[in-house]
C-alpha positions in Angstrom: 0.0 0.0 0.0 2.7 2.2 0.9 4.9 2.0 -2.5 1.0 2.3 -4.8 0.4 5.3 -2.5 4.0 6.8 -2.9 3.7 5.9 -6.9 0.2 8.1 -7.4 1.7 11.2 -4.8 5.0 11.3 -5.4 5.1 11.6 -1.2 4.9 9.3 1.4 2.1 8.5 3.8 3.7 9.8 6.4 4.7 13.5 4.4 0.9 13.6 3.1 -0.5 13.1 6.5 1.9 16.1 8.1 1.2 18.4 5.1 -2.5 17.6 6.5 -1.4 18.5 9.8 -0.3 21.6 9.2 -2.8 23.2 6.7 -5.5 22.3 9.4 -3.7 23.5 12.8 -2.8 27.1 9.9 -6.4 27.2 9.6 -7.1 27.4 12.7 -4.6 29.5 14.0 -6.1 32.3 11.7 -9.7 31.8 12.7 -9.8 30.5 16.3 -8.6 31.8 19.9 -7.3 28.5 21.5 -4.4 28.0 22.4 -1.5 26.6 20.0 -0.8 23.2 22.6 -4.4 22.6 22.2 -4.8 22.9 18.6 -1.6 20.7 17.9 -3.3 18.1 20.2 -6.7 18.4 18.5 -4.4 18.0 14.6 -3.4 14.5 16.6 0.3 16.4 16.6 2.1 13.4 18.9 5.5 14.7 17.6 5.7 18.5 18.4 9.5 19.3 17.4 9.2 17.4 14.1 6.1 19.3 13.4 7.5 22.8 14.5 10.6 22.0 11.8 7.8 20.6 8.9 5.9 23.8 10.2 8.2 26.2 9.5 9.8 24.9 6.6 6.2 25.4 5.1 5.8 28.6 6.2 8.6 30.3 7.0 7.6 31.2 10.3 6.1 29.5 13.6 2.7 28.9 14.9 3.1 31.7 17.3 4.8 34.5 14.7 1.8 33.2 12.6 -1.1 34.1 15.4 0.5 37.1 16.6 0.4 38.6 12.5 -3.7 37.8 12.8 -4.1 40.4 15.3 
């Protein structure tokens, strides 16, 4: 399953699920008011240093630069 998966996405399970991961917990650090641990917990984010390097490799900056530019 894992090689057909890589062979149609051109990424791995794993990647595809973080790139998940991190579009839903940028959501909703733009359109909600809890707090980052929470939201990272709700995303099922078990590993949160991995995530915070995936993070801001994505976007260039981290979940908290990223909240404190909403307000």
């Amino acid at each position: 399953l894992c090689r057909i998966f890589k062979q149609y996405t051109n990424m791995t399970i794993n990647k595809y699920l973080m790139s998940l991961r991190i579009a839903s917990v940028y959501g909703e650090l733009r359109n909600t008011d809890k707090k980052i641990s929470v939201i990272l917990e709700e995303n099922g984010v078990r590993d949160y240093k991995g995530f915070m390097r995936d993070f801001k490799k994505t976007f260039n900056q981290t979940p908290q630069q990223i909240r404190q530019s909403r307000q």
